[in-house]
N, C-alpha and C positions, 0 to 999 in steps of 0.2 A: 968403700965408705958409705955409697947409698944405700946398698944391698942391707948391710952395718944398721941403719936407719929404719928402714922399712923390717925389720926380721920381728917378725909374729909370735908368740905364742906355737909351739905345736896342735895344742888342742883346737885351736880357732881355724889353723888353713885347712881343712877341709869345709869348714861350714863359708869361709870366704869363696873360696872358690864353687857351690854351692850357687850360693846369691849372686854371685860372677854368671856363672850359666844359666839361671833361669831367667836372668835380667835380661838374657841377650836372646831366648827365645821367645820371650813376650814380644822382644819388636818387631820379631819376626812374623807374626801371625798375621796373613793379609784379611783386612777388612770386608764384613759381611756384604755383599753386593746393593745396589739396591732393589726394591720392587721392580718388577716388568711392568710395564703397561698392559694392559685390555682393553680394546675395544668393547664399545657396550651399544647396546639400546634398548629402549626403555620400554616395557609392554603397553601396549595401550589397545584400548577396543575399540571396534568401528567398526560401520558397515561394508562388505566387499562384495562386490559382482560376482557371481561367477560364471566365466566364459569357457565354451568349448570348441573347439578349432575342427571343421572336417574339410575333407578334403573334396574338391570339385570340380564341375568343368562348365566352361560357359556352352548358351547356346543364343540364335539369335531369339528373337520374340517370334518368327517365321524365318525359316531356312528349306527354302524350295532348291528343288535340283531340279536343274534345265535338263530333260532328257528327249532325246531323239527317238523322232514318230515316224520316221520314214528313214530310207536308206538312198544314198549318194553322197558325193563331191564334197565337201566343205568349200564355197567358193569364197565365205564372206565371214569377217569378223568385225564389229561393229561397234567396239566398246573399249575400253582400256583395262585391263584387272585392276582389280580392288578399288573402282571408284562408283560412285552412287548413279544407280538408274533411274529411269523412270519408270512405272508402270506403262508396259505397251510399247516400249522403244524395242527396236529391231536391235539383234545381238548377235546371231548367226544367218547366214542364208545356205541352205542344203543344195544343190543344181539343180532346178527347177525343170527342164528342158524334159524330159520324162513323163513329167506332171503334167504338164504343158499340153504335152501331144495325147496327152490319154484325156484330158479334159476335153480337147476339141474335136476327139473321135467320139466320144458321149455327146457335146453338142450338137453333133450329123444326127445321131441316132435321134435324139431328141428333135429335130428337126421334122426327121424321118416320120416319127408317131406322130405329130403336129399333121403335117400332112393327107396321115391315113385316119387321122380321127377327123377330120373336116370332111374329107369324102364316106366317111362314115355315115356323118351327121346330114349330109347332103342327099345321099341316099337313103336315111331314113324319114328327112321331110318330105321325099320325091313319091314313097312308097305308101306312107299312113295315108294320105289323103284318097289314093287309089283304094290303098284297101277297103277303106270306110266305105268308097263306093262301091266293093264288092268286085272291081277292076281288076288286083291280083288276087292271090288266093292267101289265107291264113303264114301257112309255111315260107312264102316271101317276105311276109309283112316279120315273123319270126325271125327269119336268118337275119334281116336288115338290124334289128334293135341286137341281136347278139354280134353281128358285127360291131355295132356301133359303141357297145360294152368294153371290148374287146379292145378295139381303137382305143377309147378313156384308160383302161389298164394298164394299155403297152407306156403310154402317155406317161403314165404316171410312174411306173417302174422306170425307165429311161431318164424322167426329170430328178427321181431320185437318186440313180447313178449319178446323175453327173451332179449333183449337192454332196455326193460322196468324193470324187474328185474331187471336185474342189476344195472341200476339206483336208484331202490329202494332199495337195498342191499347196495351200497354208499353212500344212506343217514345214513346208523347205525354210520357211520363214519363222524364227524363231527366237520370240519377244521376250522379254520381260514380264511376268504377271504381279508383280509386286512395287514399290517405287523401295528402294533398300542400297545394297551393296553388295554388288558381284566380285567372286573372287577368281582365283587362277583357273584358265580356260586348261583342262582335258585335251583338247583336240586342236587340232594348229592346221592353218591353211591346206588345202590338195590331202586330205586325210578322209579316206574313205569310213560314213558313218556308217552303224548300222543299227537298229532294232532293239538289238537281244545282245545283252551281256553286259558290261562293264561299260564298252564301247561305246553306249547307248547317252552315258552321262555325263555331258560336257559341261556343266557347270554348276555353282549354286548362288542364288540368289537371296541375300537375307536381311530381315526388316531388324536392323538394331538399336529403333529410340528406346529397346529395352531388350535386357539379355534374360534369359533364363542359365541358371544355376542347378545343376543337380548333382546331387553328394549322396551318399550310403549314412545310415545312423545303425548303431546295434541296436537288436530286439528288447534289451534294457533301457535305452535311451530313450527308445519309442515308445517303449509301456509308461516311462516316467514324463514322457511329454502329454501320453492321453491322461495320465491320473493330472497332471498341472492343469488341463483344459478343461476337464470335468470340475475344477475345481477354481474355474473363471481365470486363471492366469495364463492369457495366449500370451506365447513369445512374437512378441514383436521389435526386439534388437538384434536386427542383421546385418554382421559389414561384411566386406567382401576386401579380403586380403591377397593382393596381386603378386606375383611370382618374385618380385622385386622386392618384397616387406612392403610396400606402400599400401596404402586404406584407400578404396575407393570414395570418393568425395558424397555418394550418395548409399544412405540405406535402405533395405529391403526387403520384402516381404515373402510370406509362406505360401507359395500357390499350392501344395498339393502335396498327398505324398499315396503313395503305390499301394494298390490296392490287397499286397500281398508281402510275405517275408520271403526271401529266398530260402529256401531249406539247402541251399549249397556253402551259404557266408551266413545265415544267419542274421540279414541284415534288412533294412526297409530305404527305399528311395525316395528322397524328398528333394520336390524343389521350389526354390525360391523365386522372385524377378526382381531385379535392380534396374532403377532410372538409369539410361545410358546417352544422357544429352547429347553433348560433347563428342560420342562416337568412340572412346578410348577404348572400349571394351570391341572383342572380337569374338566368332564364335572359334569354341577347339580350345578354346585358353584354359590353365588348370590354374586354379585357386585356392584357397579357404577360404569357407562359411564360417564367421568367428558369430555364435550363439549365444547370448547372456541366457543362461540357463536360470539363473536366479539372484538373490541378495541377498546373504547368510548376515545376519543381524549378529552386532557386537562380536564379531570373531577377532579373538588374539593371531597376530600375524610376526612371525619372527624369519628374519634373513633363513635361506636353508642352509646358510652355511654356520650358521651356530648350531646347527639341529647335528649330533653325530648318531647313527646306525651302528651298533654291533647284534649283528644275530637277530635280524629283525626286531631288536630292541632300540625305541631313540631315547635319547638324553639332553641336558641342555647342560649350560655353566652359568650356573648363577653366582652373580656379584652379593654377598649380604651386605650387612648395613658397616663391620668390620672391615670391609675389602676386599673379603676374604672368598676364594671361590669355591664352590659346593655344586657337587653333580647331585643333578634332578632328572629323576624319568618321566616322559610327557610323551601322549599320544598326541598323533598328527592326523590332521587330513586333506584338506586340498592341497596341492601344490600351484599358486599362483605366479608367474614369471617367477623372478629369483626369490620367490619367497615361499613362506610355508604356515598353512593354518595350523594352529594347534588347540587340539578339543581340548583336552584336558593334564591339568600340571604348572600352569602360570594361571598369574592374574594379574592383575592393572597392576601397574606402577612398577614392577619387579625390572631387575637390571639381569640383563639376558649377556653374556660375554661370546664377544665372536673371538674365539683363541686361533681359528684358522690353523697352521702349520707352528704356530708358537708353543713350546715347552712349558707349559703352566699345568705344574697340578694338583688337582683337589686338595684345599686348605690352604693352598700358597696367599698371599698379601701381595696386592696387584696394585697399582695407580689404575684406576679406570680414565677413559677418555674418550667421547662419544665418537662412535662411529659413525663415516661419513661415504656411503655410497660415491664409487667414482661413479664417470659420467657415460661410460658405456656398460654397468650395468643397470645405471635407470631405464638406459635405453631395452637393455635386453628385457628387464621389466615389463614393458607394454607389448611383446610379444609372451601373450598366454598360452601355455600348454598342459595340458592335462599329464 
């Protein structure tokens, strides 16, 4: 009966059925996605420093090594490692007893000449007055003044030895010449010193209300630092970056640099000095010199992770005013912490897209939405590297 009802035309059930199946693939078609997002930022020009990092090593302001003048015993040690001396405070004592005895056999001797120069001098007052009177003969009066020369000589030679002892008996005793900070003692109680060799250096002693700094620069570097000088611009911003990432709290200047290039590296050594109040600083320590080389006026600076490389070629992704993204070729040139100068291929105000790992490409329709540095890449930021 329904069948009865519903029965069509021949010519129409095909165009029903028809309209039947396109109806039902139209619903089917799932809906276009929407845009991706992009992160952006926005070019802008400014001044930026530029810094160069080398690498160094401290030293004190003076760094004396205690070295041994004489051979014996180590009987005495006098100090604590690593704490500040006095100029002149006793620090080792070598065993004296040697010294001692050779001191006071040159005394005798000494003695001895004292002795023979008084009977010298005795017999030459006893003798002139005869001679005058023609009482002895020439040859008397002669021998008496060459003894009496002879007496003053030995005199003196003798007095000199034993100034010599006892200099060498002062060295068993061995002071501080500085007022500084002494470090780990070489030699330990009952330890036979000697003279010559290694053995000889028992300690060092170093003045550090200021360290010296010395780093290598390339023969480039260093031609570019004499054309900057010649040209009235001395670099005078020096930090001093400690093994830890930390900045030493005080900056530093240029004492000197080597009066030659290594023809082996290639290279020139220059060093610096930093205030070392506080004392934080040791010698032997390795550092960075971080150098404000200069201040590149109005340079465009874009994240380096927007920046892509193929083939020595970089590019960027620019956002236009559609949304739309469009690769650009752009030279680069410094590399500042996470970032990157670009000489040429942007200008003020342009939307630079950081796509990162994201699927977007050239011509796509993007939402932009400003990019926000987390907070351990600011941080990597402030460490500069070339």
């Amino acid at each position: 009966m329904i069948m009865n009802a519903l029965k069509l035309p021949k010519p129409i059930l095909p165009l029903f059925f028809l309209l039947t199946l396109f109806t039902s693939c139209k619903k089917e078609q799932p809906k276009a996605p929407p845009p991706m997002q992009a992160p952006f930022v926005t070019v802008k020009s400014e001044d930026v420093p530029i810094y160069k990092d080398f690498a160094g090593q401290t030293f004190g302001d003076l760094d004396i090594e205690l070295i041994a003048r004489v051979d014996g015993i180590l009987t005495g040690i006098h100090f604590k490692e690593g704490q500040r001396v006095k100029k002149g405070q006793l620090l080792y004592t070598i065993d004296p007893l040697e010294y001692d005895t050779k001191v006071e056999q040159v005394r005798g001797q000494v003695a001895g000449a004292q002795s023979n120069l008084v009977n010298a001098e005795e017999e030459l007052k006893r003798i002139r007055p005869l001679a005058d009177m023609n009482a002895v003969s020439k040859r008397e009066l002669d021998a008496a003044v060459a003894k009496d020369k002879a007496a003053r000589s030995n005199l003196n030679s003798v007095q000199a030895s034993l100034r010599n002892q006892q200099i060498e008996r002062s060295y068993c005793d061995i002071r501080s010449p500085i007022d500084g900070v002494i470090g780990l003692s070489n030699a330990r109680l009952g330890d036979y010193i000697t003279r010559i060799g290694n053995d000889a250096k028992l300690n060092t002693v170093s003045k550090l209300e200021k360290v010296r700094v010395q780093f290598t620069v390339s023969e480039s570097d260093y031609l570019r630092y004499q054309k900057q000088v010649k040209a009235g611009e001395r670099i005078t911003d020096l930090a001093l970056i400690l093994s830890d990432g930390s900045t030493h709290p005080y900056k530093g200047s240029l004492n000197f640099s080597d009066t030659k290039i290594d023809p082996t590296t290639g290279t020139v050594t220059i060093e610096a000095q930093f205030p070392n109040p506080d004392g934080t600083l040791r010698s032997g320590q390795f550092a960075k010199v971080r150098v404000l080389l200069r201040t590149q006026k109005d340079a465009i600076v874009v994240p380096q992770k927007a920046v892509t490389e193929i083939q020595g070629l970089f590019q960027v992704s620019i956002i236009d005013a559609k949304n739309t993204i469009q690769t650009r070729m752009v030279e680069v040139g410094q590399k500042i912490g996470v970032d990157w100068i670009i000489t040429k291929g942007l200008k003020p105000d342009e939307k630079v897209a950081i796509i990162g790992n994201q699927f977007i490409q050239p011509g796509s329709t993007v939402v932009p939405v400003p990019y926000v540095a987390d907070k351990d890449k600011k941080q990597i930021a402030s460490s500069l590297n070339n």
